[in-house]
N, CA, C and O atoms as CSV, one atom per row, in Angstrom:
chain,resi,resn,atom,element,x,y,z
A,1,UNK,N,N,-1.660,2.818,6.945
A,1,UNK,CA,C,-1.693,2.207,8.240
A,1,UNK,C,C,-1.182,0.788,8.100
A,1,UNK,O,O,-1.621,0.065,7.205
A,2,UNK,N,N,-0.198,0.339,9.026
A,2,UNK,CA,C,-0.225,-1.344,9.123
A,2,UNK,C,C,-0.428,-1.461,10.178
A,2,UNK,O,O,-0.294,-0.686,11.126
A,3,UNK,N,N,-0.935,-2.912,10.068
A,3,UNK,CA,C,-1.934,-3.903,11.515
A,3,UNK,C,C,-0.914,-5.255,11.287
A,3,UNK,O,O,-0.542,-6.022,10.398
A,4,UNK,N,N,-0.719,-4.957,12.876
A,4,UNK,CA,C,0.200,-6.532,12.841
A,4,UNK,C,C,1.503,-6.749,12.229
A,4,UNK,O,O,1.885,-7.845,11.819
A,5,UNK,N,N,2.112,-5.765,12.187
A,5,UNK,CA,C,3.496,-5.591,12.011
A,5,UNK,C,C,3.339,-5.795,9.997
A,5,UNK,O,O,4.188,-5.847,9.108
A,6,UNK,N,N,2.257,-5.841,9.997
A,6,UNK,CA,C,1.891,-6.152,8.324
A,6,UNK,C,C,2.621,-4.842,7.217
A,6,UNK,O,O,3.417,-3.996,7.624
A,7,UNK,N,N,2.136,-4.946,5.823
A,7,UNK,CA,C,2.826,-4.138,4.697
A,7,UNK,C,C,1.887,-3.181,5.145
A,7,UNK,O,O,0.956,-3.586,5.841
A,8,UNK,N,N,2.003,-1.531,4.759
A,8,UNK,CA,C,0.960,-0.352,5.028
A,8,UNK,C,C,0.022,-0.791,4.308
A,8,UNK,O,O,0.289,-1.572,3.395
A,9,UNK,N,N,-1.219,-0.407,4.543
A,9,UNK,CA,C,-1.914,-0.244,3.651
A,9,UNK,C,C,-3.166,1.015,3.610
A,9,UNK,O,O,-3.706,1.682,4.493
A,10,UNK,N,N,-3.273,0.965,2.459
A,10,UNK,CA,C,-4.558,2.695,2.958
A,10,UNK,C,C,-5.771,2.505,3.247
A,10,UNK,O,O,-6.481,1.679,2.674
A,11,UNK,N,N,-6.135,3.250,4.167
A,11,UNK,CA,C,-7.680,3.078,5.048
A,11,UNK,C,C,-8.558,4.182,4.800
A,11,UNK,O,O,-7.976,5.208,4.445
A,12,UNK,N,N,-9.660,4.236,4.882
A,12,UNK,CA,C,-10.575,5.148,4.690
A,12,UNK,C,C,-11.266,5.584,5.951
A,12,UNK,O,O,-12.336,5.011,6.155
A,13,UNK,N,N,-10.964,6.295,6.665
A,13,UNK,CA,C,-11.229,6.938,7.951
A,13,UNK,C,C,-12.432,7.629,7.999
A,13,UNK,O,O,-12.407,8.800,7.621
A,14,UNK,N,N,-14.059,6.890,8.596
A,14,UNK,CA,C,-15.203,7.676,8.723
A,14,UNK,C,C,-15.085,8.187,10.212
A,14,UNK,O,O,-15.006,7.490,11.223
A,15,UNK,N,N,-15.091,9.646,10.112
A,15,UNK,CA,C,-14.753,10.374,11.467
A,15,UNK,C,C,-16.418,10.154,12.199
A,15,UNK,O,O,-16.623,10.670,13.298
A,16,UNK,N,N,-17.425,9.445,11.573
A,16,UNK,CA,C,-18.603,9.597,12.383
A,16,UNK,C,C,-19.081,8.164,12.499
A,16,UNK,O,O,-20.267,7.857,12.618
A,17,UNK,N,N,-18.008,7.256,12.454
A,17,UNK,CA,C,-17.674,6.098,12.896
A,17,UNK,C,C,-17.088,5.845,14.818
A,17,UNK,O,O,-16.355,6.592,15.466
A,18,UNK,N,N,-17.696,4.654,15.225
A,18,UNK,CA,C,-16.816,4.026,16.748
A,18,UNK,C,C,-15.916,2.807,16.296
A,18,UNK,O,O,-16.235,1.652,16.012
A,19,UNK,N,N,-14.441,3.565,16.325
A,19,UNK,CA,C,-13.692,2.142,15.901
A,19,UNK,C,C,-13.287,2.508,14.753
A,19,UNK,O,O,-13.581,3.520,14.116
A,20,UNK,N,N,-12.157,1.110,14.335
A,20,UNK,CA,C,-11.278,0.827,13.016
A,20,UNK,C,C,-11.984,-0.198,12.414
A,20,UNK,O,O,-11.964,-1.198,13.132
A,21,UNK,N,N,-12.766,-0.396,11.107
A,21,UNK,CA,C,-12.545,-2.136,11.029
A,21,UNK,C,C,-11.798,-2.584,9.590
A,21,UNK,O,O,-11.818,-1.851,8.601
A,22,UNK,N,N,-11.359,-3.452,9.609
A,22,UNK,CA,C,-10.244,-3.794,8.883
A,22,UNK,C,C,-10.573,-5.245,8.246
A,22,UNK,O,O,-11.046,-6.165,8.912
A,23,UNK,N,N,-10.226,-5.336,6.724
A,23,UNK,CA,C,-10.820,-6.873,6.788
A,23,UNK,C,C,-9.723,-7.517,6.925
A,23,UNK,O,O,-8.554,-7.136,6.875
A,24,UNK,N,N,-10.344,-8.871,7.163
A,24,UNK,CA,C,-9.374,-9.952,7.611
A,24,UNK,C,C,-8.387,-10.358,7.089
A,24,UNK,O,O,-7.558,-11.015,7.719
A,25,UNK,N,N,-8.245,-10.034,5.723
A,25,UNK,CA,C,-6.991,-10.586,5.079
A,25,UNK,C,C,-6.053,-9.158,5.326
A,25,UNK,O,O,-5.035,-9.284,4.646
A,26,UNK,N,N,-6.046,-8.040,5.955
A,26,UNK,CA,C,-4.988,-7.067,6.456
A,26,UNK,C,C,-4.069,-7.671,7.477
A,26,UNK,O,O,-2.958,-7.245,7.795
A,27,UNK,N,N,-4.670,-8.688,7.926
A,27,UNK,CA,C,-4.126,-9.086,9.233
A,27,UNK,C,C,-3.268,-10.236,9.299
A,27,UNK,O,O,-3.079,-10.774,10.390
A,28,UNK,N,N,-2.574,-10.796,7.958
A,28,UNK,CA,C,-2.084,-11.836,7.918
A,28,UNK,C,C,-1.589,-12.550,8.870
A,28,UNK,O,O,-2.630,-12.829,9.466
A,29,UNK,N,N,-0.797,-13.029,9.427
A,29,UNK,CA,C,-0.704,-14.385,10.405
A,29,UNK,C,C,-0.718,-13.884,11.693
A,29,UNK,O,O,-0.260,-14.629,12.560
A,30,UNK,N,N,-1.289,-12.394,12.152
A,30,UNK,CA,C,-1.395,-12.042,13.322
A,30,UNK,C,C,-2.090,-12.950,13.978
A,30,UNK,O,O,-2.555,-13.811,13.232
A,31,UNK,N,N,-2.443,-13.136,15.599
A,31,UNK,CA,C,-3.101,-14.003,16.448
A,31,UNK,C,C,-4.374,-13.317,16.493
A,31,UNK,O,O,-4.363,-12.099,16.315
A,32,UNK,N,N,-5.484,-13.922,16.705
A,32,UNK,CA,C,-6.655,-13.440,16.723
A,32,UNK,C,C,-7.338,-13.370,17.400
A,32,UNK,O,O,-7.886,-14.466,17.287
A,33,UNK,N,N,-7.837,-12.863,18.154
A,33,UNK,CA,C,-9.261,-12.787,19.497
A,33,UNK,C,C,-10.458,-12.837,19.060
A,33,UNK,O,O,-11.036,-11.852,18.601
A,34,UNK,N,N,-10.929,-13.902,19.147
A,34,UNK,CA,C,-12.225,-13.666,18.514
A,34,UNK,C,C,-13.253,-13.359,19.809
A,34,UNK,O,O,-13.363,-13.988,20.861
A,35,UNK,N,N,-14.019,-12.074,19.311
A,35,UNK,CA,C,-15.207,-12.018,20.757
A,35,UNK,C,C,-16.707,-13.092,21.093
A,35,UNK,O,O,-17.295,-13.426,22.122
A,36,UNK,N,N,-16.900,-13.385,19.548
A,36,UNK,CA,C,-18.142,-14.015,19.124
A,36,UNK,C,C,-19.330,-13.284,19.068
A,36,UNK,O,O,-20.411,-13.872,19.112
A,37,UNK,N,N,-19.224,-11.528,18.937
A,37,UNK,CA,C,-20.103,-10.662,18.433
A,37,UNK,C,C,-19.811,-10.095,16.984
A,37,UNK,O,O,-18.922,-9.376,16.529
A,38,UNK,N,N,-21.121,-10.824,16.354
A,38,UNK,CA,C,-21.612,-10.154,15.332
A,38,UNK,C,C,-22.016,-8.793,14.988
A,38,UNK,O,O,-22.855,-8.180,15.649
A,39,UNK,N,N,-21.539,-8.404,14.153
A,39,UNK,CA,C,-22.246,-6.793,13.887
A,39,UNK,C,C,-22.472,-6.960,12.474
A,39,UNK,O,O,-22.146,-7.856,11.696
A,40,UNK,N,N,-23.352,-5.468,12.271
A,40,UNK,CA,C,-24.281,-5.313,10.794
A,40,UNK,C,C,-24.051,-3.296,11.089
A,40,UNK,O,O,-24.344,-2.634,12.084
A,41,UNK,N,N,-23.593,-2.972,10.114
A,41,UNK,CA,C,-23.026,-1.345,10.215
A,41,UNK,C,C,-23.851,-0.486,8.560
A,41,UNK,O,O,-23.635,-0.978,7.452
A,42,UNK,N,N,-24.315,0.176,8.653
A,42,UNK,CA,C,-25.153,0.658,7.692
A,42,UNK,C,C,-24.663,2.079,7.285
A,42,UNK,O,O,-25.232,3.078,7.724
A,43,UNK,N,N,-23.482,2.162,6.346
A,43,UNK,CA,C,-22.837,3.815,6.480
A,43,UNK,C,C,-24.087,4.233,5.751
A,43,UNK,O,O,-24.983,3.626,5.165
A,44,UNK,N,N,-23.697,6.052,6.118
A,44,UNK,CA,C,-24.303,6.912,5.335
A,44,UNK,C,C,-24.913,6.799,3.475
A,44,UNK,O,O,-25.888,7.205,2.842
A,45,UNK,N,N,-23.721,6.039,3.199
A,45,UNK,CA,C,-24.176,5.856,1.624
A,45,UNK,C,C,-24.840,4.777,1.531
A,45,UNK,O,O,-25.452,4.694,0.466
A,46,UNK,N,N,-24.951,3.993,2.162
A,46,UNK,CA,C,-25.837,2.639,2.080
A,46,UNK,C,C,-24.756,1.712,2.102
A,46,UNK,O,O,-25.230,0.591,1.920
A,47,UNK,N,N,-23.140,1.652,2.285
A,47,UNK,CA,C,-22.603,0.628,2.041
A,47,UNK,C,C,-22.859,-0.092,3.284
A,47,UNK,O,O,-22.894,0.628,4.282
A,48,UNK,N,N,-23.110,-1.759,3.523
A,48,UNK,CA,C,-23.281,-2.440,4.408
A,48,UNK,C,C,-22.203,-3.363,4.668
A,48,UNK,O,O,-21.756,-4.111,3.799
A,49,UNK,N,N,-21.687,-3.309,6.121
A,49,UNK,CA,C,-20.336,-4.181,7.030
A,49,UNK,C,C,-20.865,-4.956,7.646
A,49,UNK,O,O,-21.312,-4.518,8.706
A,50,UNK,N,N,-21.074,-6.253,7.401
A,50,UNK,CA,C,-21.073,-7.221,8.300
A,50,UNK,C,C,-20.083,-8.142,8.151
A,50,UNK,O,O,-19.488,-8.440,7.116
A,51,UNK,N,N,-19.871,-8.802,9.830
A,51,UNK,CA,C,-18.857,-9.199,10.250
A,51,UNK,C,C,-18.886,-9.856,11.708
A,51,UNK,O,O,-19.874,-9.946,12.437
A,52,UNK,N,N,-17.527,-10.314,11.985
A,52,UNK,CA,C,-17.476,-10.478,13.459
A,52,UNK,C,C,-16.421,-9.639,14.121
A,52,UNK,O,O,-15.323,-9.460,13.595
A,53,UNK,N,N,-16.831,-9.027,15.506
A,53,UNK,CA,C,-15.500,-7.925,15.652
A,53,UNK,C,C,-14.612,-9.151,16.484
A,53,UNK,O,O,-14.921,-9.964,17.356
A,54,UNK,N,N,-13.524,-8.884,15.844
A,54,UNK,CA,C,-11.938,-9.692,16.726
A,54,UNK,C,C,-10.934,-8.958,17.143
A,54,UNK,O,O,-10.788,-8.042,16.333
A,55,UNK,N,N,-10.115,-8.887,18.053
A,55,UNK,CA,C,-9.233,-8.150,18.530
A,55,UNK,C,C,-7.659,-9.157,18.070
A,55,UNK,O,O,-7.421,-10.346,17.861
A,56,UNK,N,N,-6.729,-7.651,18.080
A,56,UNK,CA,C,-4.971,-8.264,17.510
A,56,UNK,C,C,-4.555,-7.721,18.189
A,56,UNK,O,O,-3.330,-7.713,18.308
């Protein structure tokens, strides 16, 4: 997948996921939206995402 006209890069697609999230350095000099909501995401295996969601 590329974001932001960026190099591809490979993503790991949880189908029992809402949404893409992508870290921030995928997104090199794209413009950024920031919403100013925080999230905390707890997958199935225990890995933990926190973050802020921003829109490109």
């Amino acid at each position: 997948m590329a974001t932001a006209n960026g190099q591809p890069r490979r993503i790991l697609l949880d189908t029992g996921s809402a949404g893409l999230r992508v870290p921030k350095e995928f997104l090199g000099n794209a413009p950024i939206q920031r919403t100013g909501q925080n999230i905390k995401e707890v997958l199935g295996d225990g890995t933990i995402l926190e973050g802020r969601i921003s829109l490109c």
